[in-house]
Backbone bond lengths (Angstrom), bond angles and torsions (degrees), N, CA, C in turn:
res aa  C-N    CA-C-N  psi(-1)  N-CA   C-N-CA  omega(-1)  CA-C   N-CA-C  phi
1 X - - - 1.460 - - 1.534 110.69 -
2 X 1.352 120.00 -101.91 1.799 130.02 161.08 1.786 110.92 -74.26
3 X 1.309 118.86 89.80 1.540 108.43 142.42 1.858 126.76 -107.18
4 X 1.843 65.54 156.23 2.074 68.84 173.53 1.228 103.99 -147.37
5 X 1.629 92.57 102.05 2.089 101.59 171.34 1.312 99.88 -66.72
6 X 1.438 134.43 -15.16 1.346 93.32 -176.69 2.198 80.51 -172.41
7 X 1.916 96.39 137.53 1.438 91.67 158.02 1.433 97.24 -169.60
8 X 1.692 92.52 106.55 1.394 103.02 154.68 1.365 146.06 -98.84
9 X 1.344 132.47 115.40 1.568 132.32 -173.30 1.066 125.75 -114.80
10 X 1.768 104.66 117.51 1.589 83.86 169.74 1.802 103.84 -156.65
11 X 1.725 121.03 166.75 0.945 137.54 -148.21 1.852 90.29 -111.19
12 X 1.188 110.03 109.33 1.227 103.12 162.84 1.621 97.49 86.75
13 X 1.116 73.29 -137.75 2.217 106.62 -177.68 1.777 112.23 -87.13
14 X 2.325 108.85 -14.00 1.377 96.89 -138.28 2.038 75.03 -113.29
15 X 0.746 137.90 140.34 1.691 163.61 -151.56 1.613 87.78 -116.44
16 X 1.869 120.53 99.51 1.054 134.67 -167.77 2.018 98.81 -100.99
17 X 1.266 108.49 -27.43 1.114 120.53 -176.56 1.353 130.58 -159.04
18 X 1.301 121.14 136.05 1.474 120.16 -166.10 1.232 119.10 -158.25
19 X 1.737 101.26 74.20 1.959 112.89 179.74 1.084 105.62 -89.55
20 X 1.044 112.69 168.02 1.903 130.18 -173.28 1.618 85.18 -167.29
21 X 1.769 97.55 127.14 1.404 122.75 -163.89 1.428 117.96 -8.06
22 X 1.120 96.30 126.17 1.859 130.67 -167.44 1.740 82.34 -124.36
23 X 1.427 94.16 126.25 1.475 92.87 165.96 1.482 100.86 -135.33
24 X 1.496 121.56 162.85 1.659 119.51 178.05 1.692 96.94 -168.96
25 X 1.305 92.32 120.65 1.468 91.43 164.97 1.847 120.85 -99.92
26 X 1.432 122.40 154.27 1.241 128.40 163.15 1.366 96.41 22.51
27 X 1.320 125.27 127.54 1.466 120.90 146.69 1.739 102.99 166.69
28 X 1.491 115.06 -149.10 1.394 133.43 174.09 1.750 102.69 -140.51
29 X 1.399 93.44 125.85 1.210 108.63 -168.55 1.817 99.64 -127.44
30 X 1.297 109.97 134.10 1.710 109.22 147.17 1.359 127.97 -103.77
31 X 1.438 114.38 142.04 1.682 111.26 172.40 1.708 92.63 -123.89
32 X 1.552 101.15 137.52 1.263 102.34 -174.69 1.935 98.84 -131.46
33 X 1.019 102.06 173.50 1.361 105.73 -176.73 1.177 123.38 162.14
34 X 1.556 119.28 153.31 1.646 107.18 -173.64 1.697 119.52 -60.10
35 X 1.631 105.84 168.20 1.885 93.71 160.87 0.972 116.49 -44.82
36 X 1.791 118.98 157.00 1.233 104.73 167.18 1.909 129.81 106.30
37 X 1.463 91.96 -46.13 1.624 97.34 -153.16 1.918 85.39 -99.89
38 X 1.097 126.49 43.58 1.538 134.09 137.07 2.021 107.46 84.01
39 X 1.673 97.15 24.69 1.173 86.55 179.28 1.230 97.88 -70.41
40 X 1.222 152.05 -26.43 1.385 126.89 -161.05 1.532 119.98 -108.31
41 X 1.364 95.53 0.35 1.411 114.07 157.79 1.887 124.49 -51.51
42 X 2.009 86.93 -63.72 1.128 89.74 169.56 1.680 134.95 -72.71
43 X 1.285 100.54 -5.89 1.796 96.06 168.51 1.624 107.60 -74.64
44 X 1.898 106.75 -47.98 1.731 79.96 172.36 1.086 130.00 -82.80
45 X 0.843 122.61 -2.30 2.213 109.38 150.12 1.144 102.49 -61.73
46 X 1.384 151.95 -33.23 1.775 104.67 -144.17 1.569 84.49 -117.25
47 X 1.535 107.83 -6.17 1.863 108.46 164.37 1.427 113.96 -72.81
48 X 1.272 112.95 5.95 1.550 108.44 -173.04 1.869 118.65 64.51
49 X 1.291 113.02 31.17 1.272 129.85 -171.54 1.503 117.69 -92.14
50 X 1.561 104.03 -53.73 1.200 104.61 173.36 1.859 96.31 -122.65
51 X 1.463 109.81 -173.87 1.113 131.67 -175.65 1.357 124.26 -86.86
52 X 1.068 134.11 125.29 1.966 140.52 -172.67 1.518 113.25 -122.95
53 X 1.288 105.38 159.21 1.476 99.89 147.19 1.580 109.32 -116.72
54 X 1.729 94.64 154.84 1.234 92.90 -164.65 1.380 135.60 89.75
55 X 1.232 147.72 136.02 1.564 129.52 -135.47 1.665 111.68 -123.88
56 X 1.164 126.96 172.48 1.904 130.18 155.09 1.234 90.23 -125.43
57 X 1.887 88.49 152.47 1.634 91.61 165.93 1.505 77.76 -138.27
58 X 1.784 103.42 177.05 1.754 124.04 -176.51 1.329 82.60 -148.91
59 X 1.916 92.21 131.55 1.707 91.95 170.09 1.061 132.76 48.65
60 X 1.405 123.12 29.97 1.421 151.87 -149.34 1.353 123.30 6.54
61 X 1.811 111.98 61.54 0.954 144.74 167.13 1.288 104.20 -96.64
62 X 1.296 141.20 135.95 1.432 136.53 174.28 1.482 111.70 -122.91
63 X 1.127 110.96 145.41 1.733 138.03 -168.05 1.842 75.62 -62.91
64 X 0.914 121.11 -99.27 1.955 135.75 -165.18 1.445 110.66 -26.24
65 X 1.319 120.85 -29.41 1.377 120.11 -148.94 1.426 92.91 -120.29
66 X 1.035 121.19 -40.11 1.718 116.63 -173.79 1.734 106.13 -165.15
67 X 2.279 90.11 78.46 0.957 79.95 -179.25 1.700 134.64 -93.33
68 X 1.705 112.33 1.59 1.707 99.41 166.37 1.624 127.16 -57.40
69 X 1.435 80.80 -39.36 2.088 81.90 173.52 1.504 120.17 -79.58
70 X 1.085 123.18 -16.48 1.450 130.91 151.86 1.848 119.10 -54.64
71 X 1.575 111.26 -47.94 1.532 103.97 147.56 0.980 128.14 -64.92
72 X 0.735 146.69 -4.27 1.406 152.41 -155.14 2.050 102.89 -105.62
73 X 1.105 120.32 -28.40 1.038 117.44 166.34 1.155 125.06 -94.81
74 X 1.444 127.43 -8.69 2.113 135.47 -166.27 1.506 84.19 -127.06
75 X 1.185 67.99 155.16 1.616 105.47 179.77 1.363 117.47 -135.12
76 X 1.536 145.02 163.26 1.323 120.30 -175.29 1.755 95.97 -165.83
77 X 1.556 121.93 118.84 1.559 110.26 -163.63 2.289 88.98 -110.63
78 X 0.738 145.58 100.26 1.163 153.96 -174.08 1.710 128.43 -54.68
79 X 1.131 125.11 135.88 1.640 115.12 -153.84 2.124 95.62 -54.06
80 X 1.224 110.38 -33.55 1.247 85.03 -169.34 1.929 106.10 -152.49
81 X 1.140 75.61 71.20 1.977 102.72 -168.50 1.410 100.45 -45.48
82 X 1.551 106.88 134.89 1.705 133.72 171.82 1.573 93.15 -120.13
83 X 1.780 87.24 137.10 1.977 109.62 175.13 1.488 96.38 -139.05
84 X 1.222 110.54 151.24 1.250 128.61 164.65 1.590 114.70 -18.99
85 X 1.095 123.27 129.39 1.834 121.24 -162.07 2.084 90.81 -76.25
86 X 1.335 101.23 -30.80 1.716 103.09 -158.11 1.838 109.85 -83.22
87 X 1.701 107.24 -13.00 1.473 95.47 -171.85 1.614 89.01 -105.25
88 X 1.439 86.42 164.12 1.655 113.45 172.08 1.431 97.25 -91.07
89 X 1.590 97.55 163.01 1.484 119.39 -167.76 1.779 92.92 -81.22
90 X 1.029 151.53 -14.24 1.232 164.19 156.28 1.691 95.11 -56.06
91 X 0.766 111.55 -64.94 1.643 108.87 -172.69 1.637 120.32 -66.80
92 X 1.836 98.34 -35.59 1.373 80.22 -175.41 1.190 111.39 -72.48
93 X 1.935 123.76 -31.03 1.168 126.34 173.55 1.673 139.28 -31.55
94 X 1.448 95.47 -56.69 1.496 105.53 170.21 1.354 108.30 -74.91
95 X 1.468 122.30 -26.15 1.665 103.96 162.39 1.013 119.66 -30.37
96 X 1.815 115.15 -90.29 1.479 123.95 164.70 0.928 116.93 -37.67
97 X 1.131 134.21 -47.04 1.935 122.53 -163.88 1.800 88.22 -65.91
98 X 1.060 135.29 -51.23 1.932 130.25 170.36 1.854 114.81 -29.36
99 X 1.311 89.33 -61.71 1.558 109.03 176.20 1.377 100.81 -46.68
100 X 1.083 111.39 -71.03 1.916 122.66 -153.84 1.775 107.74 -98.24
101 X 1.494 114.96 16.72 1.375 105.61 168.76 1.591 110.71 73.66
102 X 0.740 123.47 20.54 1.578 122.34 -143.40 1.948 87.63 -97.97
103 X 1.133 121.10 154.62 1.657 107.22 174.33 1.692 103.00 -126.31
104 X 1.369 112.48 -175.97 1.237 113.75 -152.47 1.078 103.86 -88.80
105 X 1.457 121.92 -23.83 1.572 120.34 -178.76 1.640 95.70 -75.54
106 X 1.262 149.19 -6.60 1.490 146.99 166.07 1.649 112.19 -61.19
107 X 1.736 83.70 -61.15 1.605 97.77 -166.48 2.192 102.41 -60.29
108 X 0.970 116.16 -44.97 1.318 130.15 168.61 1.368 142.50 -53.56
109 X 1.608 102.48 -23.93 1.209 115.06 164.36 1.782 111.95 -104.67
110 X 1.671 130.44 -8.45 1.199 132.33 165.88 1.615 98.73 -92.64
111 X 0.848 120.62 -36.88 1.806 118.47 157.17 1.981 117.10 -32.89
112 X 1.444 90.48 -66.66 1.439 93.47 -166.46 2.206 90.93 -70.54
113 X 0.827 118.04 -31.81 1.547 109.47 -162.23 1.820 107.31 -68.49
114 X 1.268 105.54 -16.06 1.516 122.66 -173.09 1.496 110.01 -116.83
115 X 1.546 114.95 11.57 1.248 112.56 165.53 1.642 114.69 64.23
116 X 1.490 123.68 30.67 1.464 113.36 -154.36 1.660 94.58 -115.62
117 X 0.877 112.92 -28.36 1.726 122.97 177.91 1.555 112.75 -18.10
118 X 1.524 100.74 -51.64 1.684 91.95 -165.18 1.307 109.77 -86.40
119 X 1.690 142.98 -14.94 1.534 141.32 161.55 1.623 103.75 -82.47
120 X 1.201 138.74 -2.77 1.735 131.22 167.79 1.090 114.40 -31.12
121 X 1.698 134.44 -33.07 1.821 135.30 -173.68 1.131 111.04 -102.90
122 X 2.117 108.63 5.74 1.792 89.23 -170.67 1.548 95.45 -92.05
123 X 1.358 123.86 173.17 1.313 127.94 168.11 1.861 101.69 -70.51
124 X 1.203 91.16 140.16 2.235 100.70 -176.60 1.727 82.87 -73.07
125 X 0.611 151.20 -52.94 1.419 138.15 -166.38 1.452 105.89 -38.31
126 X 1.594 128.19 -47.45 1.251 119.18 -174.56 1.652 103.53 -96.83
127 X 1.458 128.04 47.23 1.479 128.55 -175.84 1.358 91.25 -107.19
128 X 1.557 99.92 162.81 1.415 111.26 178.04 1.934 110.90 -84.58
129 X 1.609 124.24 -163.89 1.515 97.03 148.90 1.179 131.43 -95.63
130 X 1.325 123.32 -13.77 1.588 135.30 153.98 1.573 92.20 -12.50
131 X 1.783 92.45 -82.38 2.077 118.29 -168.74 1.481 101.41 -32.70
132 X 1.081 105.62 -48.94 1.670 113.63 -168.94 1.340 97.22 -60.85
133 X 1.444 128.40 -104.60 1.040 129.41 151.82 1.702 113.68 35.51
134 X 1.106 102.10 -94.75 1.805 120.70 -176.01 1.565 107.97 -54.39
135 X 1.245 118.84 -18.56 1.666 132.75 168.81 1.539 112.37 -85.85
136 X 1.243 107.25 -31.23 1.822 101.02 179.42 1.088 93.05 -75.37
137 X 1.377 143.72 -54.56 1.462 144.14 -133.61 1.689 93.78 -88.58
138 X 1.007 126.77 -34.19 1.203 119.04 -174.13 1.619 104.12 -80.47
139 X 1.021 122.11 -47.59 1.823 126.73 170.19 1.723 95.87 -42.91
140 X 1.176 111.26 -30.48 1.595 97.69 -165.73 1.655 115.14 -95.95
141 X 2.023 105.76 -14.07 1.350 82.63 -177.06 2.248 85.86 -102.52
142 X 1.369 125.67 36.85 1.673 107.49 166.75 1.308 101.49 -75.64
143 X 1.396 109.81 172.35 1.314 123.81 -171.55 1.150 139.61 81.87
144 X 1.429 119.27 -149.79 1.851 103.70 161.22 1.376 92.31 -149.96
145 X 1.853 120.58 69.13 1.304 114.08 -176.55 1.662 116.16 -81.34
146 X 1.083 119.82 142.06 1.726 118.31 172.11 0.952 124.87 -40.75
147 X 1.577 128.76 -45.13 1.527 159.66 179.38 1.436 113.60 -116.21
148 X 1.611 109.32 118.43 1.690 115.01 162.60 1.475 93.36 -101.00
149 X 1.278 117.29 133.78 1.384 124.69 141.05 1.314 131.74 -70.17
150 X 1.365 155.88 129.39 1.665 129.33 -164.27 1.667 80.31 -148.34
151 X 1.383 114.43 127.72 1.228 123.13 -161.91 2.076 108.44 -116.97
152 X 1.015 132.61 58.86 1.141 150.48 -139.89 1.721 118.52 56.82
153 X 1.620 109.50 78.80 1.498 69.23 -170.94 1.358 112.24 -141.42
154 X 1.040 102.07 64.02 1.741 128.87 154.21 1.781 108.86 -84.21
155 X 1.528 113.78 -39.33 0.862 106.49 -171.23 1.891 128.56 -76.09
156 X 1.195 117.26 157.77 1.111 125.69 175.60 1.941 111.76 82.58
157 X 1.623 103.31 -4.76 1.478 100.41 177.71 1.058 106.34 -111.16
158 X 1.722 131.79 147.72 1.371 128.95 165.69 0.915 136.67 -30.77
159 X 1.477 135.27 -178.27 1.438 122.02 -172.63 1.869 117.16 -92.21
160 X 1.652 119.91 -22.41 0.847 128.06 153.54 1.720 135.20 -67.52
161 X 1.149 105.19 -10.90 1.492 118.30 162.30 1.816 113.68 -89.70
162 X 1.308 109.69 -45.49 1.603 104.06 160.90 1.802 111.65 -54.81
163 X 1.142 111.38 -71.95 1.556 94.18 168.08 1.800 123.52 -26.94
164 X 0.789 105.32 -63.83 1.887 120.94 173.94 1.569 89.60 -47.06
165 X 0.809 122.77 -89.23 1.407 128.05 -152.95 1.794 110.57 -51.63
166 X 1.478 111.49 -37.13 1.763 102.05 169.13 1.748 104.13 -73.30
167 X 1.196 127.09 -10.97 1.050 120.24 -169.39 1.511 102.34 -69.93
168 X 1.305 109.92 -48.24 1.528 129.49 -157.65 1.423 100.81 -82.25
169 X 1.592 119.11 -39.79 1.741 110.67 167.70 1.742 112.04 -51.98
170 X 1.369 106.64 -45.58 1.833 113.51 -178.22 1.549 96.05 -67.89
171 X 1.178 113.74 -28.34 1.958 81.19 166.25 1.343 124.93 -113.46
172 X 1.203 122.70 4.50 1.580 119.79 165.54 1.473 106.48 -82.33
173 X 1.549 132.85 -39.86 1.422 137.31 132.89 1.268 133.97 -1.98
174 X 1.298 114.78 -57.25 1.345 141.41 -174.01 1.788 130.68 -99.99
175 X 1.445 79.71 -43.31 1.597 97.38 170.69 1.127 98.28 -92.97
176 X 0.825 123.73 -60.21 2.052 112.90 -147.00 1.435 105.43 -111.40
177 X 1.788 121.67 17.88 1.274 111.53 179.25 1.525 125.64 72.08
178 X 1.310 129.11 -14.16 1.458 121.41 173.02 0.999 127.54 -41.97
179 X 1.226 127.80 146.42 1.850 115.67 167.42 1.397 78.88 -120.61
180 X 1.654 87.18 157.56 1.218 136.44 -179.07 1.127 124.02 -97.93
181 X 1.285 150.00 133.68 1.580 151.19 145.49 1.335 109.22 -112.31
182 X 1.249 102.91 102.07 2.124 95.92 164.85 1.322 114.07 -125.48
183 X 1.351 108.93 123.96 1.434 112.64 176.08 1.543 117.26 -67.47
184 X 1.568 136.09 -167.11 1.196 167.44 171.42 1.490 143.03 156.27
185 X 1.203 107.65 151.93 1.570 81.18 179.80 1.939 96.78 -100.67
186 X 1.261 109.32 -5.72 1.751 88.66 163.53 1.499 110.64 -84.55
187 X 1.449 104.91 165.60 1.489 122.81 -169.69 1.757 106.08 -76.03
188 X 1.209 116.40 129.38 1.551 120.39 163.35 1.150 145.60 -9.74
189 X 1.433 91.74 -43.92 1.631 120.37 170.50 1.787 129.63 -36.77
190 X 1.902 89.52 -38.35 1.515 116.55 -163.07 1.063 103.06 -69.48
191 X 1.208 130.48 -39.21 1.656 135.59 -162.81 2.348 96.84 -125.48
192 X 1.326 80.66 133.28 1.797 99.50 -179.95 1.449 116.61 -79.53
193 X 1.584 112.13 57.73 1.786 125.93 -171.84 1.539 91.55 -100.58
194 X 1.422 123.73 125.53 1.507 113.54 158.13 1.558 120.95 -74.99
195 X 1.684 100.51 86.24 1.836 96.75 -175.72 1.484 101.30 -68.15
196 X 1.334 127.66 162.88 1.037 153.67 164.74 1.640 116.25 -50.56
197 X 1.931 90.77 -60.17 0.844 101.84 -162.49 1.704 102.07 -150.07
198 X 1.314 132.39 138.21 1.577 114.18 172.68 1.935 107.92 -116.66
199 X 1.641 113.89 130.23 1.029 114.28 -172.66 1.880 92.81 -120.20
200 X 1.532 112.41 178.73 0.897 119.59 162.66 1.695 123.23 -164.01
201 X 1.013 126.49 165.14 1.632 122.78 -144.42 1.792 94.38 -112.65
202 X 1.280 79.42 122.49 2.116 86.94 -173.38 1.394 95.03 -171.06
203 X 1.562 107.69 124.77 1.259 145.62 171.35 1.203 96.33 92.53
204 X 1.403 146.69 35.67 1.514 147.85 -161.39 1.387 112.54 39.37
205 X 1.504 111.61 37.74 1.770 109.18 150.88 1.407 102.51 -132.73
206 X 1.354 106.01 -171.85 1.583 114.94 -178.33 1.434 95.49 -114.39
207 X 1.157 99.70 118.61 1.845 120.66 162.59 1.919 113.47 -94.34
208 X 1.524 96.18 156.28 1.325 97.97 177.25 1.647 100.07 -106.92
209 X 1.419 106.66 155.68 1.582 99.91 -177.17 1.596 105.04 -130.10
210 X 1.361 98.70 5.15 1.608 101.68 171.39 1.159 125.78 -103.46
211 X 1.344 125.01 167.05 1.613 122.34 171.10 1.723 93.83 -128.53
């Protein structure tokens, strides 16, 4: 499903990250970890966001070798997503949903589950981060990508949209095969997701902490 023979990152002189094969098949996974210690680093590398050495592949598609169809399967919704101040959440939607095939009965039914329906015509510039928030996550589940990335993201939405939203991981999971990666720095426990598996990022690799 997700390997990585190899991903090294780093800023300068200072070595932010340093895995040597991470493997994960199909499933829902958490990586949790303090601020800081590069979980969100590593989602934009293997989203093809920022720059690495060393490659991912999905479905033995590889980020290095062929990387549009390598996007083409991840997705990645960000702890605290920025859009254009001038488009409406209506606009950016059908953007992506164009890009990613996505149809309107998709965009409309992750709309209504996230409560976003009634601000869709305002300009995102005047959204709160809740608004924001509830707009990345939905950009991230259009399509029919292999991999969601979800980059803290319980946070900043109400408590009836967190409900909604594990609902909708247990069925894109279940139904449609997605795996999951969601980071945090709280423990797994807090929220009722059947992970697979829970890892977490210390010494700049990813460790597993489950049996």
């Amino acid at each position: 499903m997700l390997h990585i023979p190899q991903l090294l990152k780093s800023y300068g002189e200072l070595d932010v990250l340093n895995i040597n094969n991470f493997r994960i098949d199909q499933g829902l996974y958490w990586i949790q970890g303090a601020n800081g210690t590069g979980k969100s680093t590593f989602f934009k590398a293997i989203s093809g966001i920022i720059s690495f050495k060393g490659d991912s592949i999905i479905d033995n598609v590889s980020l290095t070798q062929s990387p549009v169809e390598y996007r083409k399967k991840i997705t990645y919704c960000e702890a605290e997503p920025e859009f254009p101040s001038f488009l409406t959440q209506k606009d950016l939607l059908q953007f992506v949903a164009n890009a990613r095939g996505a149809t309107q009965e998709q965009i409309e039914k992750l709309q209504e589950a996230l409560g976003t329906k009634l601000y869709e015509n305002q300009p995102i510039g005047t959204n709160s981060s809740g608004m924001l928030k509830k707009t990345g996550l939905i950009l991230a589940f259009l399509g029919q990508p292999s991999i969601i990335l979800l980059d803290e993201p319980f946070t900043a939405i109400d408590h009836q949209s967190v409900d909604n939203l594990i609902e909708l991981i247990i069925e894109y999971q279940s139904t449609y095969k997605v795996t999951f990666l969601v980071t945090s720095h709280i423990d797994s426990e807090h929220y009722h997701l059947p992970f697979n598996s829970v890892y977490k990022i210390e010494d700049k690799n990813i460790v597993k902490i489950d049996e």
